[in-house]
C-alpha positions in Angstrom: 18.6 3.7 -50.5 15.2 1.6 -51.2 13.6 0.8 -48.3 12.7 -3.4 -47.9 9.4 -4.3 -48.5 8.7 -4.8 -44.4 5.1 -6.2 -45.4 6.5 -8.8 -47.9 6.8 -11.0 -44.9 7.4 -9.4 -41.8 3.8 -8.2 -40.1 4.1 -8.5 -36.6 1.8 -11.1 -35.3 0.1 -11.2 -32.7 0.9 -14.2 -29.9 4.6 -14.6 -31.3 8.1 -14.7 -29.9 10.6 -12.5 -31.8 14.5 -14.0 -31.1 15.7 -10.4 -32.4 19.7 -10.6 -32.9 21.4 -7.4 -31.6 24.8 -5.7 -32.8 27.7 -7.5 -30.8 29.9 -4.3 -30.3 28.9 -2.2 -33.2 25.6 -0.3 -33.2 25.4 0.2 -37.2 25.4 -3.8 -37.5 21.5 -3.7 -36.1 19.0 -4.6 -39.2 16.6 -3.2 -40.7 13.8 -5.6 -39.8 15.4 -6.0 -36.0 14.2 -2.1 -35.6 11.0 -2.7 -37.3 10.0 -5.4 -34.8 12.0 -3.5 -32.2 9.2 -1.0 -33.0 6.1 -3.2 -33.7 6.1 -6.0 -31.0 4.1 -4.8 -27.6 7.0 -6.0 -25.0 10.4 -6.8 -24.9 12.1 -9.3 -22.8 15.8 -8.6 -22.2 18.8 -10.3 -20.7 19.8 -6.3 -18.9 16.8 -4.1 -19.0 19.3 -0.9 -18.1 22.1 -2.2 -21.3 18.7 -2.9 -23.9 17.0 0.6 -22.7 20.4 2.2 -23.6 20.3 0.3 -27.4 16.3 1.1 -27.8 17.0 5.0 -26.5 19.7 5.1 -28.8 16.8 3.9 -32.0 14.3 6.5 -30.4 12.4 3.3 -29.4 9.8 3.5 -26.4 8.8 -0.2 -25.3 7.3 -2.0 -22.3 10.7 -3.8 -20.9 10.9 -7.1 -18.6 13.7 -8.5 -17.3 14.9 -12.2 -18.6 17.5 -13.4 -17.5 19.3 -16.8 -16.0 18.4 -16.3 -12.7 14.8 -15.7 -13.4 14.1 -17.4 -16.2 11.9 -20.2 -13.7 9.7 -17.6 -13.0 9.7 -15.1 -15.5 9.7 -17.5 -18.5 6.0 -18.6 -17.6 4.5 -15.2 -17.2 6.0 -14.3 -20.8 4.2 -17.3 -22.3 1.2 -16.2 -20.5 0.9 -12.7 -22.2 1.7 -14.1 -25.4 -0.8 -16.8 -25.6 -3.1 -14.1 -24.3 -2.4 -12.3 -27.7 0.7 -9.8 -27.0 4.1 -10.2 -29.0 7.2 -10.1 -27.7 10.5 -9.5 -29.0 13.9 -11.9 -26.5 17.2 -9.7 -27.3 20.2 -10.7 -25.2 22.9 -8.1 -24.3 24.8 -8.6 -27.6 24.3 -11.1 -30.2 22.1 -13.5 -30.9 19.9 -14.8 -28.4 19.2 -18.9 -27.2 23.2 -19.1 -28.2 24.8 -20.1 -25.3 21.9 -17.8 -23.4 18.7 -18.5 -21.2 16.5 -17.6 -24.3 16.8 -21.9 -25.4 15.0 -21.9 -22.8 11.9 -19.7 -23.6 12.3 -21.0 -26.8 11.8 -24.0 -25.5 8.5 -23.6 -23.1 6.8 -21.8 -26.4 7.6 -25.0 -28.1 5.9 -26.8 -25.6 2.9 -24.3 -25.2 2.0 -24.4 -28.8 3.5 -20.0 -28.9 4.8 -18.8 -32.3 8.2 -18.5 -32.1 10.3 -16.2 -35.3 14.4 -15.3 -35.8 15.2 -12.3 -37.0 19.1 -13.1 -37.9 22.2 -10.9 -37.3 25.4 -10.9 -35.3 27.0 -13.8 -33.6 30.2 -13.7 -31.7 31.0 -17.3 -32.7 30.5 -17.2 -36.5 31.9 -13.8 -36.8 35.5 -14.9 -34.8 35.0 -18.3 -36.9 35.4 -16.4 -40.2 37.7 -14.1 -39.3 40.4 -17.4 -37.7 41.7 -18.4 -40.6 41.1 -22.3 -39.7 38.8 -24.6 -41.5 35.4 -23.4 -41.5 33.5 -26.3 -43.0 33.2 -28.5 -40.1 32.9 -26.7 -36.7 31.6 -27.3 -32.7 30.3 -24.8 -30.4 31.6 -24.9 -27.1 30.8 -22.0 -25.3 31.8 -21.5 -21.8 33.7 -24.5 -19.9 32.9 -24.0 -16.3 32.9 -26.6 -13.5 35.0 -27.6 -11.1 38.8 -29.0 -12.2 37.7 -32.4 -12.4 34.4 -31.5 -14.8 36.9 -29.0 -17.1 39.4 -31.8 -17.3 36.6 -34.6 -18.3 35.3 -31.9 -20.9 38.0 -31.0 -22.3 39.8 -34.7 -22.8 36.4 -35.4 -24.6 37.2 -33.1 -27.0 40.7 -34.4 -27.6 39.9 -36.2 -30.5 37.5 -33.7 -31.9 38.5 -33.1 -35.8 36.1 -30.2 -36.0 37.2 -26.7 -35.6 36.1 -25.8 -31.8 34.6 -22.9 -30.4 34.8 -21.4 -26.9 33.9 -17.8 -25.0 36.0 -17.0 -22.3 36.0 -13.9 -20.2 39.4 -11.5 -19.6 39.8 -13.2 -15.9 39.7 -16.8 -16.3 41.7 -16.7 -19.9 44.8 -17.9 -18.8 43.7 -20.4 -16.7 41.7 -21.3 -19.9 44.6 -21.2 -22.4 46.8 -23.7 -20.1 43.8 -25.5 -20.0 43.8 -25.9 -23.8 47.3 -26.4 -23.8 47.2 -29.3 -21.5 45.0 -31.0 -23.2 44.9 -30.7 -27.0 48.6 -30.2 -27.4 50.2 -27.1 -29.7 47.2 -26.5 -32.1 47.0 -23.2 -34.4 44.1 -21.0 -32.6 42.7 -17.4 -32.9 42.1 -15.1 -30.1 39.4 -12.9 -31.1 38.2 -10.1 -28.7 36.3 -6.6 -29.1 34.7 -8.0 -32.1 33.2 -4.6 -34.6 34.6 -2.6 -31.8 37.3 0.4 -32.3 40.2 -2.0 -31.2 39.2 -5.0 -32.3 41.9 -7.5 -32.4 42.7 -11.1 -34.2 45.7 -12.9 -32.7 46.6 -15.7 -35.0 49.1 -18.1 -33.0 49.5 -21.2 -31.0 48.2 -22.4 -28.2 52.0 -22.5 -26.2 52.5 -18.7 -27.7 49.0 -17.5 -26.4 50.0 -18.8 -23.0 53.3 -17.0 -23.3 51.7 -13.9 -24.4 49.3 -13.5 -21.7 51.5 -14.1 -18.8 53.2 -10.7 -20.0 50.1 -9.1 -21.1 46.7 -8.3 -18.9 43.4 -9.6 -21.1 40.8 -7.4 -22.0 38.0 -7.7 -23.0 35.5 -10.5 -24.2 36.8 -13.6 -26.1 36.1 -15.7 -28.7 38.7 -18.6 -28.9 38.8 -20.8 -32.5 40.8 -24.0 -32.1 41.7 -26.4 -35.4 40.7 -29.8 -34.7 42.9 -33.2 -34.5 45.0 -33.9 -36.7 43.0 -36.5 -39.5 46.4 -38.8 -39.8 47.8 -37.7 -36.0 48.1 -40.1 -33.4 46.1 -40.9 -30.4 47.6 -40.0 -26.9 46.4 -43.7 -26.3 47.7 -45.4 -29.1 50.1 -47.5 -27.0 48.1 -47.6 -24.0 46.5 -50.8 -22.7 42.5 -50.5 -21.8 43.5 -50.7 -18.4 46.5 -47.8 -18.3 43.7 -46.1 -20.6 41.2 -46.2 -18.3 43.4 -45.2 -15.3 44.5 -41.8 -17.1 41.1 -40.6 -17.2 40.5 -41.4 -13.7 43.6 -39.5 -12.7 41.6 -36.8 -14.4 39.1 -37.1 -11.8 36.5 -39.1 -14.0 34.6 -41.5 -12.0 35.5 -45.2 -13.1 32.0 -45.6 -15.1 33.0 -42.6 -17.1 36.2 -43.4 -17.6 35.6 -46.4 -18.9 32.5 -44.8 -21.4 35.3 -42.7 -22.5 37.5 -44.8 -23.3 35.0 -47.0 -25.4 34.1 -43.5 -27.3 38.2 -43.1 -28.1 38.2 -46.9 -29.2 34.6 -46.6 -30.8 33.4 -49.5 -29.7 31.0 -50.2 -27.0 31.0 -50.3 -23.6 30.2 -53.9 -22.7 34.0 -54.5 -24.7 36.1 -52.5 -22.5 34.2 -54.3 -19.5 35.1 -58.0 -20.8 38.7 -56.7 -21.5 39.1 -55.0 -18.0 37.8 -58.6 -16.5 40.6 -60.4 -19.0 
């Protein structure tokens, strides 16, 4: 096999941040050019220092490691800008994936933005496109959602937002909260067509291709395991809204049964009705 051309673009530069995607499950999915700036920046900042030494042992790579991580990220993201606009390069790797998705690296992205620091992708696995191709649902249009978290009141407002969302939907849920997830879902988009995607590249990874009400099913018989990546179709294009024969009023109530406060209540239901806010106020006052 020819070996890339790693000076054609790649030199490491000095004073640069290196957003270097790791393999998600499945060490042979690391790239070429990952391991060559693996190799060639002077530090590397890392979500788990003990799971990245593990991956850079594993490449017969010796770096300088710091730890970067949500609960540091105040204090440690400053001292990594410092060294690189001091002249050192560094390379962010999460602990699987790509990093800044859904991970405290936006946020070092985000002070080297503001510091004036060289900031450089080197692309590779994602969790979320990689369950997204392998769902079977529309792929053109999608939305990433993450993690929901909050309390039952915040979960319920977020997900009736989404109600309406025609876009294929994204989520990550870990093994102990999906069933609460999954009803979750169920409650509030109805029976859509989903994939359950967990141990992605992994020996037993596993695609389950079903409905939300059969998901639920399954998984009150069977224990989770693992990571997952759940891919949800959108709305229906000609189905209709929950609200269709609702007044603004009996609208706006549902959502504060929810546990939306009244103001967001009623900014929701102006975004269902797309129209603004002031309209739903003069109708309430009619």
């Amino acid at each position: 096999m020819k070996e890339p051309n790693f000076e054609e673009k790649n030199k490491i530069e000095k004073g640069t941040l290196y957003l270097v995607a790791t393999p998600i499950g499945n060490l042979a999915d690391i790239s070429y050019r990952a391991l060559k700036v693996l190799e060639g920046v002077d530090f590397v900042a890392a979500e788990d220092t003990r799971n990245s030494l593990k991956l850079l042992t594993y490449f017969g790579i010796s770096k300088p490691l710091v730890s970067y991580f949500e609960h540091n990220k105040r204090e440690r993201g400053p001292q990594i800008i410092k060294r690189l606009q001091d002249g050192e390069s560094c390379a962010l790797i999460t602990d699987a994936g790509t990093p800044a998705i859904s991970d405290p690296g936006e946020d070092l992205v985000r002070l080297c933005a503001e510091n004036g620091v060289s900031v450089t992708s080197i692309p590779g696995a994602c969790a979320a496109i990689t369950a997204l191709t392998l769902s079977g649902l529309d792929t053109r249009k999608f939305v990433f959602e993450g993690f929901i978290s909050g309390s039952k009141s915040e979960v319920d407002a977020h997900l009736n937002s989404l109600k309406n969302e025609k876009r294929t939907m994204i989520f990550y849920e870990a093994p102990h909260r999906l069933c609460e997830t999954l009803g979750n879902f169920y409650d509030h988009f109805g029976d859509r067509k989903t994939a359950l995607c967990r141990e992605i590249t992994k020996l037993n990874e596993e695609v389950k291709r079903i409905k939300l009400s059969d998901a639920v099913e399954y998984y009150k018989e069977n224990d989770p395991r693992g990571e997952y990546v759940i891919v949800i179709e959108g709305a229906s294009e000609d189905g209709e809204c929950f609200w269709k024969d609702m007044t603004v009023q009996e609208q706006v109530d549902y959502y504060i049964s929810l546990g939306m406060p009244k103001m967001d209540a009623i900014k929701e239901t102006a975004r269902a009705r797309g129209v603004g806010k002031s309209v739903i106020y003069k109708q309430l006052l009619d």
